[in-house]
NUVEX-770752 format. One record per residue (C-alpha): residue number from 0; x negated, y, z. Coordinates in steps of 0.001 Angstrom, whole numbers, m for minus. Layout:
N
<NUM <X Y Z>>,
...
//
This chain:
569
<0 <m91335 19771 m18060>>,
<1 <m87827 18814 m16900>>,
<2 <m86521 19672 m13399>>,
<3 <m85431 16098 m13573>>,
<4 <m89254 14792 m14169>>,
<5 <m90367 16638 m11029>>,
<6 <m87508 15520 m8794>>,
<7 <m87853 11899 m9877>>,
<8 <m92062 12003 m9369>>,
<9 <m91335 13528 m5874>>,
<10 <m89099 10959 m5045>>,
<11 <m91427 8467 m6498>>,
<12 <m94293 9797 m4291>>,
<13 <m91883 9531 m1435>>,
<14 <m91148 5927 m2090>>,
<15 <m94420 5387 m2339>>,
<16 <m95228 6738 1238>>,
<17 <m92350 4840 2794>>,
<18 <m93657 1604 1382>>,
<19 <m97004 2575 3058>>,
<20 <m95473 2934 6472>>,
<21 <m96491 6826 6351>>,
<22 <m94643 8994 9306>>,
<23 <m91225 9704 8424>>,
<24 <m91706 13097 8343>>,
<25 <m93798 12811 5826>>,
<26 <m91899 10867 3878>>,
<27 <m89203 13267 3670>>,
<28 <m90594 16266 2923>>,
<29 <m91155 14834 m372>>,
<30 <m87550 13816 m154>>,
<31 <m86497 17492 806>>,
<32 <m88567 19268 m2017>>,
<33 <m87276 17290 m4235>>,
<34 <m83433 17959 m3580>>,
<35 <m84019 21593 m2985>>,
<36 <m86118 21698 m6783>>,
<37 <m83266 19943 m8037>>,
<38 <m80774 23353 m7339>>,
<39 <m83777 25541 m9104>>,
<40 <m82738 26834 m12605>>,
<41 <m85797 26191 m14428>>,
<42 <m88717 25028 m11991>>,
<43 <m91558 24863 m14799>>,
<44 <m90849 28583 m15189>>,
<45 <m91577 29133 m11511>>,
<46 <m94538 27017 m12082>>,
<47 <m95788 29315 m14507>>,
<48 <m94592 32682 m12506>>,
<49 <m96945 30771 m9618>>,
<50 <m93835 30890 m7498>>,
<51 <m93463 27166 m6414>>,
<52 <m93746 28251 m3456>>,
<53 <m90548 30271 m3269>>,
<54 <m88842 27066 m3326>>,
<55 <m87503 25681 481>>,
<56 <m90034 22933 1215>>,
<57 <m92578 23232 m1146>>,
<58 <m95718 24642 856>>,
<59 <m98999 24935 m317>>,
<60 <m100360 21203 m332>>,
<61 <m97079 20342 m2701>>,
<62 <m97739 23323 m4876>>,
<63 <m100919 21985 m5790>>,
<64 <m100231 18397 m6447>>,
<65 <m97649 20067 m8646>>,
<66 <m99375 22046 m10099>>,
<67 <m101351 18750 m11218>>,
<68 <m98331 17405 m12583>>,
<69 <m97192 20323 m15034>>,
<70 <m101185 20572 m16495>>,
<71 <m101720 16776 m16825>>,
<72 <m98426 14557 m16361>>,
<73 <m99909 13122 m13182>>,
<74 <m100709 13716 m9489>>,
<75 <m104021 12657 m8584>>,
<76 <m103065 11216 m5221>>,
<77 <m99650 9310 m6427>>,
<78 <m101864 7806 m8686>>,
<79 <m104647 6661 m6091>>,
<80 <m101575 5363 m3885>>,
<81 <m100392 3537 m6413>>,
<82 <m103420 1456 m6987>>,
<83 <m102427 m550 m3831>>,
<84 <m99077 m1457 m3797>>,
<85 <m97063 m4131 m6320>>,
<86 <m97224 m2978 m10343>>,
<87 <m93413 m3124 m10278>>,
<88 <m92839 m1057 m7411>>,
<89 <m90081 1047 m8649>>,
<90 <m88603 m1900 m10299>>,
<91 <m88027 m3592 m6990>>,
<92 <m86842 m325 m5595>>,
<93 <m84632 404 m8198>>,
<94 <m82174 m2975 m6567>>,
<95 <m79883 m2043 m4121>>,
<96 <m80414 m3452 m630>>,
<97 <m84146 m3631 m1358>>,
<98 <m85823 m785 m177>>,
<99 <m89475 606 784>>,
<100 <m89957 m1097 3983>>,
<101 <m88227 m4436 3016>>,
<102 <m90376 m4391 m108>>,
<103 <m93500 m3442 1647>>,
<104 <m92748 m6806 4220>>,
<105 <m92022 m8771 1604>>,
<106 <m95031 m7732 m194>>,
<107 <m97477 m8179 3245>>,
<108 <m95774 m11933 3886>>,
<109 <m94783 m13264 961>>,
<110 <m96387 m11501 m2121>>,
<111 <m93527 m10237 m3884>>,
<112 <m95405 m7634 m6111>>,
<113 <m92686 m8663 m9150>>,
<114 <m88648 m8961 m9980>>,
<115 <m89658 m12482 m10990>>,
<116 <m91571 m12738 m7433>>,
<117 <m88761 m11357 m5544>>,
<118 <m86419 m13684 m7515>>,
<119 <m88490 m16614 m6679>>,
<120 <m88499 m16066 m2688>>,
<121 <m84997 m15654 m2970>>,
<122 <m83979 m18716 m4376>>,
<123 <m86163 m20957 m2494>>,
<124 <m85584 m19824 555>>,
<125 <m88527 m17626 1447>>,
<126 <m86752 m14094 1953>>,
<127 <m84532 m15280 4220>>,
<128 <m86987 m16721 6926>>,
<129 <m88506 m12819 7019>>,
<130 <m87564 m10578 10221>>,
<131 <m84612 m8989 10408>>,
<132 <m83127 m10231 7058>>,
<133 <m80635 m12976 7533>>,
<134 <m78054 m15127 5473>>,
<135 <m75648 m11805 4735>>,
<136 <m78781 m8979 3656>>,
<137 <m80250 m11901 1304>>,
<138 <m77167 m12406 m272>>,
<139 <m76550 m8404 m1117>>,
<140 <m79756 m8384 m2420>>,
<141 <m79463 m11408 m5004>>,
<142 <m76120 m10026 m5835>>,
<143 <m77775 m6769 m6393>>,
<144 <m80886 m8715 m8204>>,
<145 <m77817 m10321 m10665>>,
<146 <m76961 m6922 m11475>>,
<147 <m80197 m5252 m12076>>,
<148 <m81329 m8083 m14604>>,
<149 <m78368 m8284 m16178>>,
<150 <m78628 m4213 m16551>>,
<151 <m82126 m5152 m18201>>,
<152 <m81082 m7134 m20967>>,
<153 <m78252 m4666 m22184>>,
<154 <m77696 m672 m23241>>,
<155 <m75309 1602 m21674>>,
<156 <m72676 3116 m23744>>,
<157 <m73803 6618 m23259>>,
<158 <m77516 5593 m24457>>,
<159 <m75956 3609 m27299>>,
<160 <m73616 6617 m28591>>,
<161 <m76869 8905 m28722>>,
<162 <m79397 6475 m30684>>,
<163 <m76415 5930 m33184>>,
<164 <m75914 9473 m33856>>,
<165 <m79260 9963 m34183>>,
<166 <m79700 7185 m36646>>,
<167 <m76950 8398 m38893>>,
<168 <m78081 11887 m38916>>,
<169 <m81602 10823 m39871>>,
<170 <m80143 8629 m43035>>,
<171 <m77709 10992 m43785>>,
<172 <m80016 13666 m43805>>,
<173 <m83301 11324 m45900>>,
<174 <m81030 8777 m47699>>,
<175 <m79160 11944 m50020>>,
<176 <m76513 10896 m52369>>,
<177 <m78294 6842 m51668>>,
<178 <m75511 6460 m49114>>,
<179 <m71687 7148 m49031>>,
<180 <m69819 6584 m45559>>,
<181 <m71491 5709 m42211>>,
<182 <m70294 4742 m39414>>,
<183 <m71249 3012 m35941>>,
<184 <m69949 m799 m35883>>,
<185 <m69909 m3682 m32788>>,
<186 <m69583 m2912 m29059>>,
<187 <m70789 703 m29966>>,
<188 <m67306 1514 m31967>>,
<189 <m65450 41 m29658>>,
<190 <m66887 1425 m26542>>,
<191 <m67733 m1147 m24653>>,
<192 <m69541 190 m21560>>,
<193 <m73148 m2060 m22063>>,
<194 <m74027 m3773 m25504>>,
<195 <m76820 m5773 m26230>>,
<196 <m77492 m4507 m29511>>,
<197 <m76454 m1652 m31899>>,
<198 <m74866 m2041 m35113>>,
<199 <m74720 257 m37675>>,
<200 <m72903 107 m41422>>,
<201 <m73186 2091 m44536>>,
<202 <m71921 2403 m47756>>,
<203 <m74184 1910 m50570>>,
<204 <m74971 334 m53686>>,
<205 <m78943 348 m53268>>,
<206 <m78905 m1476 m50072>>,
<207 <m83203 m2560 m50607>>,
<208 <m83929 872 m50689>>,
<209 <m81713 1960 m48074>>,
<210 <m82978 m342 m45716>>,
<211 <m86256 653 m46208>>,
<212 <m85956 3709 m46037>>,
<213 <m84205 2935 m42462>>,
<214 <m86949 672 m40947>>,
<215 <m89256 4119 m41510>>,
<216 <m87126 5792 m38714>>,
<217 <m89582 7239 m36441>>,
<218 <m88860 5523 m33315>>,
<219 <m88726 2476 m34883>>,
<220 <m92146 m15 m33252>>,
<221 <m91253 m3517 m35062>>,
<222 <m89295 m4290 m38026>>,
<223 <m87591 m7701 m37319>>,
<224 <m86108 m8181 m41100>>,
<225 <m85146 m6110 m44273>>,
<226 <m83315 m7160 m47083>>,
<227 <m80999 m6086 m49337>>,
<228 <m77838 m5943 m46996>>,
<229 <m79062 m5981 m43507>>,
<230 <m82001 m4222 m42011>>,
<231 <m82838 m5138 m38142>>,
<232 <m85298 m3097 m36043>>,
<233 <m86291 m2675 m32341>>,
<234 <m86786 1196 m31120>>,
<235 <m89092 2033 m28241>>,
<236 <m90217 m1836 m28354>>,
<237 <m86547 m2071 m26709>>,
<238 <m83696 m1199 m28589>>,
<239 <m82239 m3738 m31249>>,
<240 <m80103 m1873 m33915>>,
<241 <m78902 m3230 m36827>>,
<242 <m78386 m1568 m39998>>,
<243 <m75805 m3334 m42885>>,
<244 <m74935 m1888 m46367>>,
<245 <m72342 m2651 m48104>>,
<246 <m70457 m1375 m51503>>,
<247 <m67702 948 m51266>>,
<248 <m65448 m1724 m52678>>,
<249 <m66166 m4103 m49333>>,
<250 <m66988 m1522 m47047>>,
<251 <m63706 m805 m45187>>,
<252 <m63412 m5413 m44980>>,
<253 <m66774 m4951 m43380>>,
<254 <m66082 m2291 m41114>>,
<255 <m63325 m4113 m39421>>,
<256 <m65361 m7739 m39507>>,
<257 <m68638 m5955 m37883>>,
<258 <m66634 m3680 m35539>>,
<259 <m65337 m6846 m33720>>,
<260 <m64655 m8187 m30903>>,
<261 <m64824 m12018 m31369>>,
<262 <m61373 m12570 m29923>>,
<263 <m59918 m10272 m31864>>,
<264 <m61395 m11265 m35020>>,
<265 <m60642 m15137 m34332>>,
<266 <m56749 m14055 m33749>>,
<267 <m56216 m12189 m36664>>,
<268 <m57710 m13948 m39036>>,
<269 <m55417 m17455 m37350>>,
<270 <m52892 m15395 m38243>>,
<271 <m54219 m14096 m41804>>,
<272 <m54442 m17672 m42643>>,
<273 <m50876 m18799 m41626>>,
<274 <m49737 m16093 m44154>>,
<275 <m51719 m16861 m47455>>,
<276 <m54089 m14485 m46662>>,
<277 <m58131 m14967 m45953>>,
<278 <m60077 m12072 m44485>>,
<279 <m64120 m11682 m44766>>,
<280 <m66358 m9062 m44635>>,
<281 <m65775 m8716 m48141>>,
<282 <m62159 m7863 m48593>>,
<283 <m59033 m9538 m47693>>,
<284 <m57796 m12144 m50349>>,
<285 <m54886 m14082 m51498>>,
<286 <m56023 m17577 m53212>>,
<287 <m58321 m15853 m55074>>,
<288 <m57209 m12203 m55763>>,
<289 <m58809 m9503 m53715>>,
<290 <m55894 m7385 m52814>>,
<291 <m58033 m4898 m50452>>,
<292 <m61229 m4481 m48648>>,
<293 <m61928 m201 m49629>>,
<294 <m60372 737 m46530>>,
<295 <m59797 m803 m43154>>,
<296 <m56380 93 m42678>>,
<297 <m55394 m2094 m45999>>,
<298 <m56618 m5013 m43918>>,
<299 <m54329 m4386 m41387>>,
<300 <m51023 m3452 m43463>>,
<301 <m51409 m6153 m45793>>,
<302 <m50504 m8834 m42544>>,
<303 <m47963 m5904 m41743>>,
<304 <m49378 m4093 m38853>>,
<305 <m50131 m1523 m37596>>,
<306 <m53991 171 m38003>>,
<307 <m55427 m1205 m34495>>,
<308 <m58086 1878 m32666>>,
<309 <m61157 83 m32033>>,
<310 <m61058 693 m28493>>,
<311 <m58204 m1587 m28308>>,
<312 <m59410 m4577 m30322>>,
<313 <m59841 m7206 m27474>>,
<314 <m57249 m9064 m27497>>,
<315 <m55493 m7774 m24536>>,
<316 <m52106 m7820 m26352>>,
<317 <m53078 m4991 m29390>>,
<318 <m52855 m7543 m32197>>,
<319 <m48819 m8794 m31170>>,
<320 <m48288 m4613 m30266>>,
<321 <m49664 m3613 m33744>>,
<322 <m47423 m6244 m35639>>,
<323 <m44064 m5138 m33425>>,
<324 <m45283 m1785 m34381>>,
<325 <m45619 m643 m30568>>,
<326 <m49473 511 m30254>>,
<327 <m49601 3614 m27728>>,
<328 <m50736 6944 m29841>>,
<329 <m53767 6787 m27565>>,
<330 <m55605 9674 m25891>>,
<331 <m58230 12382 m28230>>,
<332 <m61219 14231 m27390>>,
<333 <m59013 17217 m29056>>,
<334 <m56381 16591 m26177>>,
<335 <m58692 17128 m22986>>,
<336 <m58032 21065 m22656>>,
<337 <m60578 21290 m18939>>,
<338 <m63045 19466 m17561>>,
<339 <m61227 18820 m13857>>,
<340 <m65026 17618 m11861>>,
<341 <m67868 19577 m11905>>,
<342 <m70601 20889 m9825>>,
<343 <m73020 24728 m10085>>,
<344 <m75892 25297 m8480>>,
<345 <m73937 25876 m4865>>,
<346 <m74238 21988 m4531>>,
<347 <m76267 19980 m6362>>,
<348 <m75862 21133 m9589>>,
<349 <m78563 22617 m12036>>,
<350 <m76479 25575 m13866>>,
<351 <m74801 28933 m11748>>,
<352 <m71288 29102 m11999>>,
<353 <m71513 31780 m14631>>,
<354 <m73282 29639 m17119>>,
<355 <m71224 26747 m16593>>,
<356 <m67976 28550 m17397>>,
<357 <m69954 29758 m20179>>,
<358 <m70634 26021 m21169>>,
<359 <m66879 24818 m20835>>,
<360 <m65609 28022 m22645>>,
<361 <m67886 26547 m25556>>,
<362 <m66126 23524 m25754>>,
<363 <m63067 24843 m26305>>,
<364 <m61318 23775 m22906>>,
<365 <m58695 26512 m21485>>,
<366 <m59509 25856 m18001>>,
<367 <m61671 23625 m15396>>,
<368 <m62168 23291 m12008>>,
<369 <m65603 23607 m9889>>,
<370 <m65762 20816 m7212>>,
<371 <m69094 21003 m5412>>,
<372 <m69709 18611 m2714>>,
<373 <m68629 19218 853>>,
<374 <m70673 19728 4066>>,
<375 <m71333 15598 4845>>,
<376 <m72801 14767 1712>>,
<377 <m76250 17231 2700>>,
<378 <m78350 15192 855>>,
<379 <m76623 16783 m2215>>,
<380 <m77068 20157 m757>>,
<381 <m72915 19664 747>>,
<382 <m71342 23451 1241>>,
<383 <m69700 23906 4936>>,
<384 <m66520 25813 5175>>,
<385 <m68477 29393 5164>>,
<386 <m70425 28591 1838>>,
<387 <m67405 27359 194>>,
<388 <m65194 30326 975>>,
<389 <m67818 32766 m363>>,
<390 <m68029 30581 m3540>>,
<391 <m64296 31019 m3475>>,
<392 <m63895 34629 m3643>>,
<393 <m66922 34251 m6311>>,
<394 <m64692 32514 m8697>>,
<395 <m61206 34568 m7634>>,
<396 <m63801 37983 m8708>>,
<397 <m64703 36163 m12308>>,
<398 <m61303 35005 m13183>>,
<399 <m60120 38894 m12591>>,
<400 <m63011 39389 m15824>>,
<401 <m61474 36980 m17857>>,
<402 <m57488 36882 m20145>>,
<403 <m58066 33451 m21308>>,
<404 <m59989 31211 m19361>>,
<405 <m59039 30215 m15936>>,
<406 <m61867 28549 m13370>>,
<407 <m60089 26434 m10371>>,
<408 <m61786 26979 m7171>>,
<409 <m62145 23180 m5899>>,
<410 <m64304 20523 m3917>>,
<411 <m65237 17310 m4003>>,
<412 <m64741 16689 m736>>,
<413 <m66156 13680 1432>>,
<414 <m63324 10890 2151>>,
<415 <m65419 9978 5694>>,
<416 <m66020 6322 7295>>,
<417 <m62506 6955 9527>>,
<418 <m60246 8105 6705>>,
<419 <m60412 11936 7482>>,
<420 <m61423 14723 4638>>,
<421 <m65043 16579 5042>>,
<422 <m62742 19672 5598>>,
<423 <m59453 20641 7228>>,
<424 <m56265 21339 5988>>,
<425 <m56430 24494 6680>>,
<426 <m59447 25084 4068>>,
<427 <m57785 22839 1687>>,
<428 <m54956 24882 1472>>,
<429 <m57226 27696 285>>,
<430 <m58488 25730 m2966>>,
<431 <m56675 25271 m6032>>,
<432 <m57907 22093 m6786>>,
<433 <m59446 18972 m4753>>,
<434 <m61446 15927 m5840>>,
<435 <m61523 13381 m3102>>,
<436 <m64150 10749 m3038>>,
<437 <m66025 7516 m873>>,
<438 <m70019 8402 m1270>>,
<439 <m70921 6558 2159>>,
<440 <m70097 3739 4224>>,
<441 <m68572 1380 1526>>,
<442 <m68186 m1268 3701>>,
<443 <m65830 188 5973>>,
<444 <m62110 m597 4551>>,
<445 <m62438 1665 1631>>,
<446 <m58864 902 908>>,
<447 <m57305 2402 4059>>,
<448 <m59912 5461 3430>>,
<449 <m58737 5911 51>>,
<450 <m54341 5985 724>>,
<451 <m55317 7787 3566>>,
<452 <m56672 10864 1376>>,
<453 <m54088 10521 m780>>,
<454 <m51126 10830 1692>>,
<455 <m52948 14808 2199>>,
<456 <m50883 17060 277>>,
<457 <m53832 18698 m1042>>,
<458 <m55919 16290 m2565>>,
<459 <m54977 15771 m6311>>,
<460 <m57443 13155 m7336>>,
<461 <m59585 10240 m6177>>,
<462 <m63198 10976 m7316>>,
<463 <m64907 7807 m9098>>,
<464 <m62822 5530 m6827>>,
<465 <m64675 1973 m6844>>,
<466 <m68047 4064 m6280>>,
<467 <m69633 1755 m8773>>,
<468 <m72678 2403 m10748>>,
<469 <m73045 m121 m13830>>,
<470 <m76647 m497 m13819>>,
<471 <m77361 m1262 m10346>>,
<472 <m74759 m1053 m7653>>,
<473 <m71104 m3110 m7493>>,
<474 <m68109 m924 m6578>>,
<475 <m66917 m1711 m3255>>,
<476 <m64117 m3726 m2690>>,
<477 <m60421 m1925 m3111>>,
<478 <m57243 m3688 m3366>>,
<479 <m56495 m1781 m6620>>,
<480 <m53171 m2782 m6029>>,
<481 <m52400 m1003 m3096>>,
<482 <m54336 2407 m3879>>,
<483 <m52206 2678 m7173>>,
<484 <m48989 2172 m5513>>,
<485 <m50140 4860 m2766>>,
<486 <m51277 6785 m6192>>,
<487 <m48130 6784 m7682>>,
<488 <m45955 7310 m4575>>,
<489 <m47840 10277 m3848>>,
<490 <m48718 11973 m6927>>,
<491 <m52402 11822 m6627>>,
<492 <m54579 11104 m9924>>,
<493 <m57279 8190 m10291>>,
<494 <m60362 9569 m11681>>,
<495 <m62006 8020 m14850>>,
<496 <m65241 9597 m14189>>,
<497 <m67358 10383 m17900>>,
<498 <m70807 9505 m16089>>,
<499 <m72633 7164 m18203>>,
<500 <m73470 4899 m15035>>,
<501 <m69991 4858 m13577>>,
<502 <m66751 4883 m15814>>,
<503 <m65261 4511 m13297>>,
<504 <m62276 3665 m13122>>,
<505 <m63376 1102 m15735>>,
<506 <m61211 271 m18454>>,
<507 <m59115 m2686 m17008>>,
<508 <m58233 m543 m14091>>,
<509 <m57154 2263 m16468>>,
<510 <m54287 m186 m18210>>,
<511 <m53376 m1411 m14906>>,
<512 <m52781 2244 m14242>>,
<513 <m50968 3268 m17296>>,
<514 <m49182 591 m16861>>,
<515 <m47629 1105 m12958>>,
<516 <m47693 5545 m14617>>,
<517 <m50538 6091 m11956>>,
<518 <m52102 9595 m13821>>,
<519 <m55668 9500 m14670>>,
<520 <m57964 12520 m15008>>,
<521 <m60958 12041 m17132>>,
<522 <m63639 14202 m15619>>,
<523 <m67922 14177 m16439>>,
<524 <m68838 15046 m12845>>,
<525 <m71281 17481 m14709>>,
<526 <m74275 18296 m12839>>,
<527 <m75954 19554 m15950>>,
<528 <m74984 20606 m19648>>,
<529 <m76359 17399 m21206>>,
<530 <m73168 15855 m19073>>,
<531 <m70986 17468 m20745>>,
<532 <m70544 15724 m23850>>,
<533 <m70393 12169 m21741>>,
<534 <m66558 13253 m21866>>,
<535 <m66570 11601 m24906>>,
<536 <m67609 8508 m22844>>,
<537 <m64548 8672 m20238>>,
<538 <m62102 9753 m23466>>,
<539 <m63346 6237 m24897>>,
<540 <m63059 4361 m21818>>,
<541 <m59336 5536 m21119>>,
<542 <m58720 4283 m25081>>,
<543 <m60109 1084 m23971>>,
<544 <m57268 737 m21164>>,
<545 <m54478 2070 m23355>>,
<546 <m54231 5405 m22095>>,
<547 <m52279 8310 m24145>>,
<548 <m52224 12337 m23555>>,
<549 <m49435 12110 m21481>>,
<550 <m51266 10083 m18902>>,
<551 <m54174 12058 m18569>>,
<552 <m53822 15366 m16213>>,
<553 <m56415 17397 m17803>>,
<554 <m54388 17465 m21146>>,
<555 <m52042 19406 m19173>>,
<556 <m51768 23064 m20112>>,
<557 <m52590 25286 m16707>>,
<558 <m49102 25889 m15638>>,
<559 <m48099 22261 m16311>>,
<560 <m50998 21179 m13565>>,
<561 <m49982 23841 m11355>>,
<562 <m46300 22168 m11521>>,
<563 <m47632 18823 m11379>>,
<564 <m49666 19130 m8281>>,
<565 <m48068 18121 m4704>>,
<566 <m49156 21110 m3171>>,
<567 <m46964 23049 m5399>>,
<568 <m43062 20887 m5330>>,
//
């Protein structure tokens, strides 16, 4: 049992109670546990140490029901509550601008148990004759309902990278010398941040049994075709990935056709054509001699071009760039040397600061910085100025124990509703590093907040700046404009934050900032080790928007930070 299972049931049960109209009190406790379980290490081994009960919060009515939870993956009462509220509670929860006690009166008057209910009262009318909602709270919450649904019907990037790697290890591992290269294809390759399906291609010259060997994939619960050259199958009844095999002789044509996009596909083969040339997934041809098809990169230099990164095909100006020769060399997982965002168990996060080095160290980065959140943001367990000090001097004592691995004492500190930073200068100045960022209040002129952090001489980047979160929540308004002139006029770095659910800044943002030589750091925001590798995530986005090594901050080595920061010219 993860900590992450017993936070989100606790939360659950709290939702649960809210709908209800149980005494606030109540309501947050639940709330309260759960935040303070979510800085415990390991809380299944305090479980079984029968020392639940050490945590802040959790008294003796809570260790019980959890102790419920870890012997039979439920909680007698939750379940019992649940019997009388709507099926798709969390569902409806799970929109922004629709919570527990607008559900619950929407339930009592107008019988919204479902999306499709809640949809329905929207649209005729219904919602909006309830108390206290009005023309401007009905209108966030079908904007928010839009972006929920549309959520639904698509895969996040991060989710998409991990079922493709697992795929490919499976075939690589059962298929033996059946299969040759392998590689992801579609939105996947190119990092797109949602897809709708994943798409997979392999080299081989026994497609049948290669594509049956693939619809035996464990998590696979319907096989929707299998043939000789394409295999489709859904995983966990949700997930559509497609499998096609092709010989080596076509495989580098069909890596290039399958990869995609549309646009870009369309373009160059308009362009193929107005040369004598004809491109398939087969090969690229002239009348009717194949001259290439093996490798991808013959595709390209045979309309004399450059080899186009995936990331880039989009048609946003790579095709013309790769034919005058001009592509950017863009931006490596292998040039990231720290991890510039991250949070220990001080805050919110699950791992000590000791393991956490340990876990950067292991990836090979020189350096990072530790940003837990500042004092507002106490849901997330926010340090005031006498915590953060101590952690502080906690990370000057470990960097005396290490020669080649530096840890930046930082903070992500709250940019609040009037402009001003969570702390003061003069506990800024005693940082090395400092993430700024919006987490409340979005309405109130987030642009203003935003230059106004940047004008402080200590604040060296803007933490996830649009505050979006791509399956449920728009970013607030900025005028992008004016926070990337105030970026580059002041020397302070636009995050492109690695979380699955933001990338933000997306990756039309990022070329608009490459392009005006706004600097970018591309940061997970780790809370946990399993973030780590989502840097891969932010790396792709930043590819996406054109973005090379000498954009990107944390490809700086130490001293070449230390010189680039305002703090220090």
């Amino acid at each position: 049992m993860k900590n992450k299972d017993v936070v989100d049931i606790l939360l659950k049960f709290a939702d649960v109670l809210e709908f209800k109209g149980e005494a606030p009190f109540k309501v947050n406790a639940y709330r309260r546990a759960a935040w303070n379980i979510s800085d415990v290490e390991d809380v299944e081994k305090l479980w079984r140490e029968g020392r639940l009960g050490d945590v802040p919060g959790v008294g003796k009515a809570l260790v019980e029901k959890l102790d419920q939870f870890f012997r039979t993956g439920h909680i007698r009462q939750l379940d019992e509550h649940l019997e009388n509220v709507p099926k798709d509670l969390f569902d409806l929860l799970s929109i922004q601008n629709f919570g527990p006690k607008t559900a619950a009166l929407a339930y009592k008057e107008l019988g919204v148990e479902t999306v499709d209910d809640l949809r329905a009262v929207v649209e005729d009318g219904r919602l909006a004759n309830l108390p206290g909602m009005g023309p401007k709270k009905v209108a966030n919450i079908k904007k928010s309902l839009e972006l929920f649904e549309t959520a639904q019907k698509s895969i996040s990037i991060g989710m998409a990278v991990e079922i493709v790697a697992e795929v490919i290890a499976w075939l690589q591992e059962n298929a033996g010398d059946k299969i040759g290269r392998i590689s992801p294809a579609g939105s996947v390759r190119r990092y797109k941040e949602t897809v709708h399906d994943i798409d997979v291609l392999v080299e081989t010259n026994d497609g049948e049994a290669v594509i049956e060997l693939f619809t035996q994939f464990p998590k696979v619960t319907r096989v929707l075709g299998a043939g000789a050259t394409k295999g489709s199958v859904l995983l966990d009844d949700r997930f559509q990935v497609d499998l096609r095999a092709v010989p080596a002789e076509s495989y580098g044509a069909a890596r290039q056709y399958f990869t995609g996009s549309k646009a870009h596909n369309v373009k160059l083969r308009e362009i193929a054509k107005k040369q004598g040339f004809k491109i398939n997934e087969y090969g690229i041809f002239k009348g009717e001699a194949k001259i290439g098809g093996e490798s991808e990169e013959r595709i390209y230099h045979a309309l004399d071009m450059d080899w186009i990164p995936p990331e880039l095909r989009e048609d946003r100006g790579e095709i013309e760039a790769a034919a005058e020769h001009a592509l950017p060399e863009l931006l490596t997982l292998d040039d990231i040397r720290a991890d510039l965002h991250a949070h220990t168990t001080n805050s919110d996060g699950q791992h000590t600061l000791e393991e956490l080095v340990g876990m950067m160290r292991r990836r090979g980065y020189a350096y990072m910085a530790v940003c837990d959140h500042s004092k507002s943001v106490f849901y997330a367990n926010g340090m005031d100025e006498g915590r953060l000090l101590e952690a502080v001097e906690a990370i000057r004592r470990l960097n005396a124990e290490m020669s080649d691995f530096t840890v930046l004492a930082g903070a992500e500190v709250d940019i609040l509703s009037d402009g001003a930073l969570d702390y003061s200068d003069d506990v800024l100045a005693q940082l090395d590093f400092v993430v700024a960022s919006i987490h409340s209040a979005f309405k109130q002129d987030p642009t203003a907040r935003t230059i106004a952090a940047m004008e402080n001489r200590y604040v060296d980047v803007i933490g996830h700046p649009t505050g979006r979160l791509i399956s449920r929540r728009e970013g607030f308004v900025l005028d992008m404009d004016r926070v990337m002139e105030a970026a580059l006029r002041t020397g302070t770095a636009l995050e492109v934050n690695s979380f699955w659910d933001r990338l933000d800044l997306n990756d039309v943002n990022v070329r608009k900032a490459v392009s005006k030589g706004v600097k970018l750091s591309v940061n997970t925001d780790a809370h946990h080790q399993r973030h780590l590798p989502m840097m891969a995530l932010g790396v792709g986005t930043a590819r996406r928007g054109w973005a090379r090594k000498q954009d990107v901050i944390n490809t700086f080595p130490l001293d070449e930070l230390r010189r680039w920061q305002k703090r220090n010219r």
